[in-house]
Backbone of each chain as nested JSON, in Angstrom:
{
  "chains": [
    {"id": "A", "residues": [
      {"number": 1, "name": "UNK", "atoms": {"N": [-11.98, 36.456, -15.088], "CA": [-13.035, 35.469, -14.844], "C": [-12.466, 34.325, -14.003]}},
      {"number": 2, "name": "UNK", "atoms": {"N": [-13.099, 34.057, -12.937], "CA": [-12.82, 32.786, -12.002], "C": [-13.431, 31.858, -12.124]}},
      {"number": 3, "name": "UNK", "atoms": {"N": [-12.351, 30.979, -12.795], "CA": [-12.883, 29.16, -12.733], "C": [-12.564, 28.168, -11.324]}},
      {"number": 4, "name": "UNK", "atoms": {"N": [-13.413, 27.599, -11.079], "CA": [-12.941, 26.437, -10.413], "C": [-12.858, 25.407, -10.833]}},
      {"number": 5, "name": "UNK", "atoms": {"N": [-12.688, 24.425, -10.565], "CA": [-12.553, 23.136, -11.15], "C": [-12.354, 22.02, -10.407]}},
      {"number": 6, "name": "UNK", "atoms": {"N": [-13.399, 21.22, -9.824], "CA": [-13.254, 19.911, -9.027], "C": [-13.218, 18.915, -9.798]}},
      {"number": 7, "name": "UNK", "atoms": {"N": [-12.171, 18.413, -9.401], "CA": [-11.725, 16.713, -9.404], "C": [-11.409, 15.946, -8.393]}},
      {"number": 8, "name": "UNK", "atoms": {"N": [-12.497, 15.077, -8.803], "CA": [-12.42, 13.547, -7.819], "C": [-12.532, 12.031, -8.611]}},
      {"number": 9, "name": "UNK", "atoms": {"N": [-11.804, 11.702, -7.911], "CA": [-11.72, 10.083, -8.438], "C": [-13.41, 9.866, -8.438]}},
      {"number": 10, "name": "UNK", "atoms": {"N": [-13.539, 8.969, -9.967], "CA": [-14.724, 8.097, -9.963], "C": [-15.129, 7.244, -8.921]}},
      {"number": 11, "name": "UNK", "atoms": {"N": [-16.615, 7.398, -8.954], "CA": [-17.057, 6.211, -7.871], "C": [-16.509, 4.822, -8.521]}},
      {"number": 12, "name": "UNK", "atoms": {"N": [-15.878, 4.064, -7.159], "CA": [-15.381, 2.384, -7.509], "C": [-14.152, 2.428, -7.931]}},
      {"number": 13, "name": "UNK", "atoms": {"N": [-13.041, 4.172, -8.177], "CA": [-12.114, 3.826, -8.297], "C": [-11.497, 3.75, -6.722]}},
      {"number": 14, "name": "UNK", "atoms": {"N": [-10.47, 3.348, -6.273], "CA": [-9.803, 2.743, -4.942], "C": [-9.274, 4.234, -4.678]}},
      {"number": 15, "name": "UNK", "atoms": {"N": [-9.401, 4.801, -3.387], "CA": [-8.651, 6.177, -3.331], "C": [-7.849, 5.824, -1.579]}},
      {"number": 16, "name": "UNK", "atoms": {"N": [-6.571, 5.15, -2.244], "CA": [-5.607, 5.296, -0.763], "C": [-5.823, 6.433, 0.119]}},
      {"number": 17, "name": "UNK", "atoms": {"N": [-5.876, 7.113, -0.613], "CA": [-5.067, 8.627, 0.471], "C": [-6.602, 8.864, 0.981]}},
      {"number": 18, "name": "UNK", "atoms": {"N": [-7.33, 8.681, 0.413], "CA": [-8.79, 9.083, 1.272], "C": [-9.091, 8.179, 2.913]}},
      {"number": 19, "name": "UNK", "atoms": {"N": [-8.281, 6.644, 2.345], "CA": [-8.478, 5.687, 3.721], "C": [-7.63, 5.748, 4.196]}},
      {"number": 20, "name": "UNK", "atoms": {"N": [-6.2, 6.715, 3.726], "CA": [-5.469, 6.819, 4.884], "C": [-5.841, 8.087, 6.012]}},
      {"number": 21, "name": "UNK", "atoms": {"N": [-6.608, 9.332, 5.542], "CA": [-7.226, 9.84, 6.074], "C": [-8.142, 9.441, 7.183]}},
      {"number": 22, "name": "UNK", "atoms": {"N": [-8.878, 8.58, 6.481], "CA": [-9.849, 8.39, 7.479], "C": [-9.451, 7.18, 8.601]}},
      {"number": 23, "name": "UNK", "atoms": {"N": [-7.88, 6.356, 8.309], "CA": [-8.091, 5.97, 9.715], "C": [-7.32, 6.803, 10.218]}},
      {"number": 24, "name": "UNK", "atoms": {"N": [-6.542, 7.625, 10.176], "CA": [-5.81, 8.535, 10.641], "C": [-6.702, 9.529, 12.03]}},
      {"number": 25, "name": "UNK", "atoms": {"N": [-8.058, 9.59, 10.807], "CA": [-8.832, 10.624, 12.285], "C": [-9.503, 9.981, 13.219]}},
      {"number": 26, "name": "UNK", "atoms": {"N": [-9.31, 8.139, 12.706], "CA": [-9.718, 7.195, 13.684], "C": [-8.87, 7.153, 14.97]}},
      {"number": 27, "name": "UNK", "atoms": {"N": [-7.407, 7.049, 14.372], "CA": [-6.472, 7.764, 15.789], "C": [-6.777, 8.415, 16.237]}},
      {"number": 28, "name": "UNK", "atoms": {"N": [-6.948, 9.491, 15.793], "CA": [-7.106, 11.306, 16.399], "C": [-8.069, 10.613, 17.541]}},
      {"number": 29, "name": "UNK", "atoms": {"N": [-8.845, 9.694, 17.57], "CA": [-10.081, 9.398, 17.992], "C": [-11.445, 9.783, 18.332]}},
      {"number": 30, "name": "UNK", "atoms": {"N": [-11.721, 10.455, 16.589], "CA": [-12.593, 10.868, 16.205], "C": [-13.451, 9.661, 15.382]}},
      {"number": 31, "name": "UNK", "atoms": {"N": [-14.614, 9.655, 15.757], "CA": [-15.33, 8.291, 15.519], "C": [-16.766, 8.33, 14.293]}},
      {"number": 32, "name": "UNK", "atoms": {"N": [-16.967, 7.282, 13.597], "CA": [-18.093, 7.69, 13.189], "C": [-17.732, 7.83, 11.999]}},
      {"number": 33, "name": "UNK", "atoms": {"N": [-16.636, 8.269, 11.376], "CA": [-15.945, 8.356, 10.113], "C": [-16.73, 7.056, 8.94]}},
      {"number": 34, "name": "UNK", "atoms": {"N": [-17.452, 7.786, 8.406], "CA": [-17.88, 6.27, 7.309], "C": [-16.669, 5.85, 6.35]}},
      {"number": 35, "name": "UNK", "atoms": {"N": [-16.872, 6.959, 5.683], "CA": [-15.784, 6.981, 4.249], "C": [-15.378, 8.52, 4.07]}},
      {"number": 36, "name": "UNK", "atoms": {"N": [-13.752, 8.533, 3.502], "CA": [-13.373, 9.893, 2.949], "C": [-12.822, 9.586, 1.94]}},
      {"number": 37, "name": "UNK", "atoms": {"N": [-13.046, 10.44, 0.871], "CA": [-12.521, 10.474, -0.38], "C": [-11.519, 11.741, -0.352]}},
      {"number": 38, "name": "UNK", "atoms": {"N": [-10.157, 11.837, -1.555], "CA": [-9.99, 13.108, -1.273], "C": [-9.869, 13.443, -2.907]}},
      {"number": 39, "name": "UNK", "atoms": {"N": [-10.114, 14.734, -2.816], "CA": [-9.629, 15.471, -4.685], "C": [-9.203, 16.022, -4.868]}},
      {"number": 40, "name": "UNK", "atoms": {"N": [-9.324, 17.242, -6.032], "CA": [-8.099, 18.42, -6.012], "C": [-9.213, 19.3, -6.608]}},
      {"number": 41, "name": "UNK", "atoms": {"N": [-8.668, 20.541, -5.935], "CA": [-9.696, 21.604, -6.611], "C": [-8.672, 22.629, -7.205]}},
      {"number": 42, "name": "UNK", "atoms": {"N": [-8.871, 22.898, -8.633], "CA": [-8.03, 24.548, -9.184], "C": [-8.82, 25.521, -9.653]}},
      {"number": 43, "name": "UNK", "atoms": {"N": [-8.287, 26.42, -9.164], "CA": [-8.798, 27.823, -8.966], "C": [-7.695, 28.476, -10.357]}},
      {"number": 44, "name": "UNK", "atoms": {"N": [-8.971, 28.921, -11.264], "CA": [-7.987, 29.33, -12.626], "C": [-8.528, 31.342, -12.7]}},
      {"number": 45, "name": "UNK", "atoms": {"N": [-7.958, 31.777, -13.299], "CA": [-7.811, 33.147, -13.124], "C": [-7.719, 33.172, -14.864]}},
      {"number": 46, "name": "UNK", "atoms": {"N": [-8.873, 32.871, -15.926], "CA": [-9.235, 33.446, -16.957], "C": [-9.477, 34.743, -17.449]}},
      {"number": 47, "name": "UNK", "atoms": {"N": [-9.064, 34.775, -18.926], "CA": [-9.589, 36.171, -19.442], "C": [-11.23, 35.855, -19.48]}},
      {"number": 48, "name": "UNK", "atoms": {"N": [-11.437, 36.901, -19.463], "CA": [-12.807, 37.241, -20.117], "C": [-13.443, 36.97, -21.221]}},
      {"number": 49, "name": "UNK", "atoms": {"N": [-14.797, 35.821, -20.892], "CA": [-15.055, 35.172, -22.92], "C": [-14.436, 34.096, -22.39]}},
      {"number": 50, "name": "UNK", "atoms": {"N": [-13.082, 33.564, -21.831], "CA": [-13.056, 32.408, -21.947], "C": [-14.687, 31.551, -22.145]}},
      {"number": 51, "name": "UNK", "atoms": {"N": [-14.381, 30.243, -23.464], "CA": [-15.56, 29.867, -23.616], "C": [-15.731, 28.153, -23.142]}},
      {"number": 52, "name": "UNK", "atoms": {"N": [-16.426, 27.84, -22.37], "CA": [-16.98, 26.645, -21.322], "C": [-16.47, 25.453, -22.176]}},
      {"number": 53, "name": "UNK", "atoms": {"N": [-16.27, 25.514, -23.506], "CA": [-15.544, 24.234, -24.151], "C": [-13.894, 24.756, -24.266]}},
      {"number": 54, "name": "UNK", "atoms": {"N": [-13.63, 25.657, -24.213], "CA": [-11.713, 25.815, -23.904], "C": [-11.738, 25.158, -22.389]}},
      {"number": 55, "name": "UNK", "atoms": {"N": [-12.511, 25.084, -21.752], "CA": [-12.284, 25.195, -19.968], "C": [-12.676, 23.535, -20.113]}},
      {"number": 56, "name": "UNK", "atoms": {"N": [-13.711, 22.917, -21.049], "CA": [-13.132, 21.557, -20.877], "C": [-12.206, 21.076, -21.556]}},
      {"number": 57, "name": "UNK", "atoms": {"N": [-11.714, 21.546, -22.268], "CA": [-10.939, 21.081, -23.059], "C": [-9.658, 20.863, -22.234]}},
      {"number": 58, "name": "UNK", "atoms": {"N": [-9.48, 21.758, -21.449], "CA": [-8.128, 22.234, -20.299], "C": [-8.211, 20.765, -19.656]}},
      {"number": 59, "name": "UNK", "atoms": {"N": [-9.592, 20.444, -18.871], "CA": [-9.932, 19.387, -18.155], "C": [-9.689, 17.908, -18.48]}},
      {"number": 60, "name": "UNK", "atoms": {"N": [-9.741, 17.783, -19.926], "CA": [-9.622, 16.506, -20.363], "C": [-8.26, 16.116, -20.796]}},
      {"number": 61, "name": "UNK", "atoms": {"N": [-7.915, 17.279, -21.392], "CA": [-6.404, 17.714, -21.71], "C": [-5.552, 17.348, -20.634]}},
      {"number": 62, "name": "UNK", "atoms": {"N": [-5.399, 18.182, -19.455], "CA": [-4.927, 18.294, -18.88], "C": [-4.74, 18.225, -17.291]}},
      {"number": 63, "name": "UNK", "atoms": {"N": [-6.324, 18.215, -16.946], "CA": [-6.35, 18.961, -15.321], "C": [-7.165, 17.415, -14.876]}},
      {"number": 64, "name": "UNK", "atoms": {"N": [-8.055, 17.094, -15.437], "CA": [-8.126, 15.738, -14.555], "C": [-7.48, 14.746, -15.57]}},
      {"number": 65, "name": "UNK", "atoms": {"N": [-7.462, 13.343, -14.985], "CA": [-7.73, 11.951, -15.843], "C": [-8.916, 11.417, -16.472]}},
      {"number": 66, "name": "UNK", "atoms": {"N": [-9.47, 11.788, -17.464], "CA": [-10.852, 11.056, -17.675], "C": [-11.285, 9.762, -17.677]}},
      {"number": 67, "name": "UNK", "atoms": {"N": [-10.192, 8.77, -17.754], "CA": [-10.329, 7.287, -17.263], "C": [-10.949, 7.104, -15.751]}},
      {"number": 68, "name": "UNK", "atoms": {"N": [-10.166, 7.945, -14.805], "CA": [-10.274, 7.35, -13.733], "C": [-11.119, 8.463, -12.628]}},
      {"number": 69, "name": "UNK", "atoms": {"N": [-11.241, 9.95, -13.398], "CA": [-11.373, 10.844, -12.408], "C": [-12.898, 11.619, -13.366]}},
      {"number": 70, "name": "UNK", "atoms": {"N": [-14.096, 12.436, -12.637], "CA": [-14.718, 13.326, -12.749], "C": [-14.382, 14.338, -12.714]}},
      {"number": 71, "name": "UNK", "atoms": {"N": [-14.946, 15.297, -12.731], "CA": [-14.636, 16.804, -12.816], "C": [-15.814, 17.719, -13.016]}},
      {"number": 72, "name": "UNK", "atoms": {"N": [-16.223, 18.925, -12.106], "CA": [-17.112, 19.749, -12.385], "C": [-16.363, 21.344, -12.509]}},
      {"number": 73, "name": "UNK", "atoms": {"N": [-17.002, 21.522, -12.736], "CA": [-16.767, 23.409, -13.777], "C": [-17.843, 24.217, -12.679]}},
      {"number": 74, "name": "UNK", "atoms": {"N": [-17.018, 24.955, -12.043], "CA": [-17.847, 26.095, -11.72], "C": [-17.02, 27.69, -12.495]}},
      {"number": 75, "name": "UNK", "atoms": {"N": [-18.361, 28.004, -12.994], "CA": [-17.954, 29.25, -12.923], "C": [-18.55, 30.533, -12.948]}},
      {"number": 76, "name": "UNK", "atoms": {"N": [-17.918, 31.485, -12.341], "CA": [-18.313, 32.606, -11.396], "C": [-18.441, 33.337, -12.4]}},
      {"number": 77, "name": "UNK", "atoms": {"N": [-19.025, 34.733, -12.296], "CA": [-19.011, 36.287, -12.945], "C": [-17.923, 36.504, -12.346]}},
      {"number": 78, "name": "UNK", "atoms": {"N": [-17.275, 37.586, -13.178], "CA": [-16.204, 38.257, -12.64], "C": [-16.522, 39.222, -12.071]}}
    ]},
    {"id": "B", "residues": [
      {"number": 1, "name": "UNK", "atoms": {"N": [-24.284, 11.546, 7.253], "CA": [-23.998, 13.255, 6.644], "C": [-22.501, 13.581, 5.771]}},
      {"number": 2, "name": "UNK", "atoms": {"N": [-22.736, 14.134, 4.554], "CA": [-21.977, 14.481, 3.632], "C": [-21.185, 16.335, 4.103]}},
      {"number": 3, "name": "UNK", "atoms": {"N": [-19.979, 15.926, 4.244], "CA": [-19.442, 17.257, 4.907], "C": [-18.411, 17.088, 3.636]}},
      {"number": 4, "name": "UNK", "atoms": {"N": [-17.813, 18.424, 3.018], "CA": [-17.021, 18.657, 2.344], "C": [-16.108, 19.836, 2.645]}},
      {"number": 5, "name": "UNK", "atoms": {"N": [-14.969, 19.884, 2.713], "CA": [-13.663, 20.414, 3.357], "C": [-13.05, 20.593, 2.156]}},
      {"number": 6, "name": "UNK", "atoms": {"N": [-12.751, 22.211, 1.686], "CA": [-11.779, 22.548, 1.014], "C": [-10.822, 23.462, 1.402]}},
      {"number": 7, "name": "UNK", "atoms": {"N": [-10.003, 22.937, 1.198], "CA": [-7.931, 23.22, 1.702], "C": [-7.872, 24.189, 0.247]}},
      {"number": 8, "name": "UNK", "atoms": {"N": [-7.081, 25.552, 0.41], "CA": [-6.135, 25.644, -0.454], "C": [-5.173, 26.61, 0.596]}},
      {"number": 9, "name": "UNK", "atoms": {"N": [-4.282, 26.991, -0.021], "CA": [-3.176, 28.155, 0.641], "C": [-3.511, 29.281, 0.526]}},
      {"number": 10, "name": "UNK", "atoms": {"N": [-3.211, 29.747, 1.517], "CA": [-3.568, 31.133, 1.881], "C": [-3.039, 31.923, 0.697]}},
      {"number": 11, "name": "UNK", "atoms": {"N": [-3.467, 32.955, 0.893], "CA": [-2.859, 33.94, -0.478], "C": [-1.369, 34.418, 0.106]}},
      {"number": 12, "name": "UNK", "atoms": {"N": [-0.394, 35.008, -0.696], "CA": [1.023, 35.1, -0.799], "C": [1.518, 34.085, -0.408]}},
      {"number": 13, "name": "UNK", "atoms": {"N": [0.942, 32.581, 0.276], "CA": [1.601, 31.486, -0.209], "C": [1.936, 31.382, -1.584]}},
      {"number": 14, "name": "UNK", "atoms": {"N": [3.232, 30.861, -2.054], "CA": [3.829, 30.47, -2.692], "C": [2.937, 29.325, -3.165]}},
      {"number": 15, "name": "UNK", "atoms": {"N": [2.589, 28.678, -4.986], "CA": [1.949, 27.326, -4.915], "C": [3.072, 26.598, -6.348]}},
      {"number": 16, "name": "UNK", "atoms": {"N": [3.881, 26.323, -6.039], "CA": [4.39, 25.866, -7.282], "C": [3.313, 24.897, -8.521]}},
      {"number": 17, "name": "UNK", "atoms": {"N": [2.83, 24.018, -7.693], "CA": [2.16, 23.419, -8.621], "C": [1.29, 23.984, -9.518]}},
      {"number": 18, "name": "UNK", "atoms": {"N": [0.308, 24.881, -9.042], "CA": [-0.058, 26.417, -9.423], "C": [0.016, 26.741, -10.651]}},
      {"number": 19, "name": "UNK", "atoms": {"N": [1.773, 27.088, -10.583], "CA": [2.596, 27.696, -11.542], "C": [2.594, 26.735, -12.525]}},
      {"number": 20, "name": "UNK", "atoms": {"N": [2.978, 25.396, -12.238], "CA": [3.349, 24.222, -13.477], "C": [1.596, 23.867, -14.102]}},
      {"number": 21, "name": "UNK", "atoms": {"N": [0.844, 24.021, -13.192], "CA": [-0.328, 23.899, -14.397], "C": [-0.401, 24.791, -15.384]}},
      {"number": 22, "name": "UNK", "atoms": {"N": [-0.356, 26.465, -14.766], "CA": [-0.476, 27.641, -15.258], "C": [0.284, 27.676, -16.686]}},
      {"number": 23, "name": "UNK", "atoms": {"N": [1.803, 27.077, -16.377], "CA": [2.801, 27.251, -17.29], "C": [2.13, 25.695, -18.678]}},
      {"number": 24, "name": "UNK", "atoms": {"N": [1.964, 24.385, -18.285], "CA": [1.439, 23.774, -18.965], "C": [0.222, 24.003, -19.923]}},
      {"number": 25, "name": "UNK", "atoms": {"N": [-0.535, 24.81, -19.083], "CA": [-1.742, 24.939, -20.198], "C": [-1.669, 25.391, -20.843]}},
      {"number": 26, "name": "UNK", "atoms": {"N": [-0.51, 26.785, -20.36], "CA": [0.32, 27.606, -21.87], "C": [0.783, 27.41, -23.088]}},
      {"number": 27, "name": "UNK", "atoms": {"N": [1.114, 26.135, -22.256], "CA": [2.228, 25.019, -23.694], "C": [1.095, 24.409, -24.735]}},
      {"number": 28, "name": "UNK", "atoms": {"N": [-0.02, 24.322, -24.11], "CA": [-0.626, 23.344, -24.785], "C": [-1.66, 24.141, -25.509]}},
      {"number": 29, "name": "UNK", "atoms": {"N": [-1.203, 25.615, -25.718], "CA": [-2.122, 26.86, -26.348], "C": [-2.935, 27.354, -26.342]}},
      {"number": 30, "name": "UNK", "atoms": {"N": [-3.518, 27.272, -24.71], "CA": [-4.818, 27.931, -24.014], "C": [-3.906, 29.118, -23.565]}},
      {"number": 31, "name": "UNK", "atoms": {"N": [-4.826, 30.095, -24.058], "CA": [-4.032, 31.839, -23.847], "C": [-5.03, 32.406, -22.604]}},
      {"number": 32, "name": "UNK", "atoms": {"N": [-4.491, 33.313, -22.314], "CA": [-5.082, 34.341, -21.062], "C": [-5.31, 33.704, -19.665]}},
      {"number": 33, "name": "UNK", "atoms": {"N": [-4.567, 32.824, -19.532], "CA": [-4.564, 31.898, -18.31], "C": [-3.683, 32.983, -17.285]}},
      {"number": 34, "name": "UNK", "atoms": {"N": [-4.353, 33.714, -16.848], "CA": [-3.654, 34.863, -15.713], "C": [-2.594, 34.527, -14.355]}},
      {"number": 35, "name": "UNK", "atoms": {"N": [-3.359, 33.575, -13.664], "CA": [-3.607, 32.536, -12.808], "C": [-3.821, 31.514, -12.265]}},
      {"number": 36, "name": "UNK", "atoms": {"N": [-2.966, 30.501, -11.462], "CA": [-3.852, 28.873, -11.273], "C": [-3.38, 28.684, -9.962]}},
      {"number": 37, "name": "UNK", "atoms": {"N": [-3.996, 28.024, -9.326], "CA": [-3.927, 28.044, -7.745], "C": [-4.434, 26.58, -7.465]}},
      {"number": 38, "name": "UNK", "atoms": {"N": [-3.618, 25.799, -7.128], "CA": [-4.234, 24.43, -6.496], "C": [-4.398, 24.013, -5.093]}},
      {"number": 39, "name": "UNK", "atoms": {"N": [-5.87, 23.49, -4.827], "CA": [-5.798, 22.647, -3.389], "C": [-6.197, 21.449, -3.495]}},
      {"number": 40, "name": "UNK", "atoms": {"N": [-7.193, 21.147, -2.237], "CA": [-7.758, 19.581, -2.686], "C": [-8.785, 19.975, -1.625]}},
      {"number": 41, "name": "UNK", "atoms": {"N": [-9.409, 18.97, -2.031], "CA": [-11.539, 18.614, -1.301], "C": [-11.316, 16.902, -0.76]}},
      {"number": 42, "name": "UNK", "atoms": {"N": [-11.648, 17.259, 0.482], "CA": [-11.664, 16.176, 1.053], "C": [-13.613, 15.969, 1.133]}},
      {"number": 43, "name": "UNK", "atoms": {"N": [-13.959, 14.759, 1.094], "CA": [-15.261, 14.415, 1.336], "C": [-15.561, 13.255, 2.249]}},
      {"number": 44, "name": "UNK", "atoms": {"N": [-16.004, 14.119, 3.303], "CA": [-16.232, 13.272, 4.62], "C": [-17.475, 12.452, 4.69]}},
      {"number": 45, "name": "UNK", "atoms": {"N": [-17.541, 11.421, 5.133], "CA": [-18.894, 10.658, 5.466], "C": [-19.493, 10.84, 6.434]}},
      {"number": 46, "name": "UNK", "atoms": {"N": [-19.902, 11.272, 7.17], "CA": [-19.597, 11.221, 8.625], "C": [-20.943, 10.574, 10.029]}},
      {"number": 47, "name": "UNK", "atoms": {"N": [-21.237, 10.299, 10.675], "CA": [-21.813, 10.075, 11.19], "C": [-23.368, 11.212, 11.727]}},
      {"number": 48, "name": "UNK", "atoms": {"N": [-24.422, 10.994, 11.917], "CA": [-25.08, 11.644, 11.665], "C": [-25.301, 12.342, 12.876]}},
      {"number": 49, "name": "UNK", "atoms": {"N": [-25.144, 14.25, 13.361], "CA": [-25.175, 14.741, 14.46], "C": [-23.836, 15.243, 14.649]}},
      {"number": 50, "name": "UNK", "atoms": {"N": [-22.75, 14.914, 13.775], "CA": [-21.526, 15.57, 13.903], "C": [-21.252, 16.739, 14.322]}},
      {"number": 51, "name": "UNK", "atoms": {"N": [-21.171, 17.236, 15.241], "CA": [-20.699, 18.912, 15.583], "C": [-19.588, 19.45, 14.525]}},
      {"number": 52, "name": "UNK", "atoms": {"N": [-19.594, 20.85, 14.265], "CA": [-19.287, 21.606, 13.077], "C": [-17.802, 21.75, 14.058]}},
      {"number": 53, "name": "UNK", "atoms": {"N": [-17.745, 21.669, 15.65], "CA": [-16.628, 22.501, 16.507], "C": [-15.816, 21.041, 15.802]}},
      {"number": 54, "name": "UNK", "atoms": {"N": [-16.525, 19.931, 16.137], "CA": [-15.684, 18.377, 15.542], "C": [-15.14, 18.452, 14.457]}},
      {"number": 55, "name": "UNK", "atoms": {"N": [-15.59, 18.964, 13.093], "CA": [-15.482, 18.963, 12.046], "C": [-14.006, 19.867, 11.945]}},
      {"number": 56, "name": "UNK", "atoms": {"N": [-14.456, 21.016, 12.801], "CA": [-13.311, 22.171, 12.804], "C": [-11.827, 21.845, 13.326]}},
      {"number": 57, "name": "UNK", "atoms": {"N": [-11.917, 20.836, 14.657], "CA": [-10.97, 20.172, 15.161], "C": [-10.316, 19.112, 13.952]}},
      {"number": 58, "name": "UNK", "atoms": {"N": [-11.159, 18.763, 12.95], "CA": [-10.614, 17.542, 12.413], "C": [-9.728, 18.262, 11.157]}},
      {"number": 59, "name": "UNK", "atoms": {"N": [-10.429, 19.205, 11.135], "CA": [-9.732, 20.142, 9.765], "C": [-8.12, 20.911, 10.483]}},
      {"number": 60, "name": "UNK", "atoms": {"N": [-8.295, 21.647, 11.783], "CA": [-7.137, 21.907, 12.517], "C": [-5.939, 20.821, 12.657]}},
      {"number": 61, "name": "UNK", "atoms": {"N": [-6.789, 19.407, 12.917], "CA": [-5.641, 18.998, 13.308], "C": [-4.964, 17.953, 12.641]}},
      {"number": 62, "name": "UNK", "atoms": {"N": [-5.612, 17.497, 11.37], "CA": [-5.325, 16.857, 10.325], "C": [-5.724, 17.349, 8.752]}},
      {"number": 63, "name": "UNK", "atoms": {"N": [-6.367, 17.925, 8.89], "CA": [-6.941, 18.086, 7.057], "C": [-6.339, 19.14, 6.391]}},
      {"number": 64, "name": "UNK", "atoms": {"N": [-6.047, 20.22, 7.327], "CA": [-4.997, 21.602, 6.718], "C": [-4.097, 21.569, 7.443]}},
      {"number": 65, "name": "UNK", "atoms": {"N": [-3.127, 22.568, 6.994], "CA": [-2.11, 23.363, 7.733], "C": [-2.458, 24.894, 7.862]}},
      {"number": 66, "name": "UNK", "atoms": {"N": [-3.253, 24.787, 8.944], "CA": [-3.256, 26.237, 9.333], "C": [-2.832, 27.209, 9.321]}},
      {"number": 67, "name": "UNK", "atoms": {"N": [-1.044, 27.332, 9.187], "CA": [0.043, 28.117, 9.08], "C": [-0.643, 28.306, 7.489]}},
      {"number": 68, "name": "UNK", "atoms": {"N": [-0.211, 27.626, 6.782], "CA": [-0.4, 28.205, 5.455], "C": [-1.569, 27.785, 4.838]}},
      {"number": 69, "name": "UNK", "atoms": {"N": [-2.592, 27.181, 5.199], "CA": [-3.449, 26.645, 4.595], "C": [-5.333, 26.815, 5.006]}},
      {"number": 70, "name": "UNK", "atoms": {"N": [-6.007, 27.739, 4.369], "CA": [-7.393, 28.176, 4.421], "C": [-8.36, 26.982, 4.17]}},
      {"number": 71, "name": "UNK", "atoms": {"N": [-9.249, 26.722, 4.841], "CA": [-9.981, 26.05, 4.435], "C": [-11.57, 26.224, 4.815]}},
      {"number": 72, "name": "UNK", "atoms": {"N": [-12.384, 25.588, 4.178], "CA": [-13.762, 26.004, 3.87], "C": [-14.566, 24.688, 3.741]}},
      {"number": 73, "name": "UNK", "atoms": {"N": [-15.505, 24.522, 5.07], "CA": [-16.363, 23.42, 5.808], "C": [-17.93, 24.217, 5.381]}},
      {"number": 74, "name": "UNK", "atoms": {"N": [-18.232, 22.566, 3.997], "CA": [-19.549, 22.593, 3.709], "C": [-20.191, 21.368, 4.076]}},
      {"number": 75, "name": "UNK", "atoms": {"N": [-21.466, 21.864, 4.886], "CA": [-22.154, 20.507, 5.527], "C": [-23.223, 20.511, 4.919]}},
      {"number": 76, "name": "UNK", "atoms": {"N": [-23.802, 19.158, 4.403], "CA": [-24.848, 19.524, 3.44], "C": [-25.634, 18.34, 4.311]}},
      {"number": 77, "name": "UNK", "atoms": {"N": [-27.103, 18.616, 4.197], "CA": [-27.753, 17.851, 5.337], "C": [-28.022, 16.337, 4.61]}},
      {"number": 78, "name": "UNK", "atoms": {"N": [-27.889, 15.118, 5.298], "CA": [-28.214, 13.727, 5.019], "C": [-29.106, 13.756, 3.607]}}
    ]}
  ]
}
């Protein structure tokens, strides 16, 4: 069974690496850039049955920050 | 316009970090964890009318590493 799992910083938390991105492609001199945020996405490779509260549990546990970060659950059929 | 860019590594890349989630969640007694594979999601703001070839250039020449790194441009309309 294939999980994904996005995490991104909360709205209003400060994300450096997103504004260093974006003036970065202001160099490139690519224009128009409002805002970039950046996150992390994991790609988990479950047994079968895994059940949607072990997979948050992983999340809060472990895979994001819940102070500072969101997180959504996708998950696929195998 | 909301464009979203996801990076991970190509397959038979090597992902250590990957491994140290994979191996952590172990520790922490979530079983049948087969697999874990990490990237990151960048979320662009972008100006409205953006060309997808722009988007593609911005992902080539800053947002991945092409050599080892796949990525996947979702444009979702204003």
């Amino acid at each position: 069974m294939k999980v994904t799992v996005r995490v991104t910083l909360k709205q209003g938390v400060l994300d450096p690496q997103g504004k260093a991105i974006q003036h970065a492609l202001g160099s490139l001199g690519f224009d128009g850039i409002d805002n970039v945020r950046q996150g992390k996405v994991i790609e988990l490779d479950l047994a079968d049955g895994t059940s949607e509260s072990d997979i948050i549990d992983m999340c809060e546990k472990l895979l994001a920050n819940p102070v500072i970060e969101d997180y959504i659950i996708d998950m696929e059929a195998a």
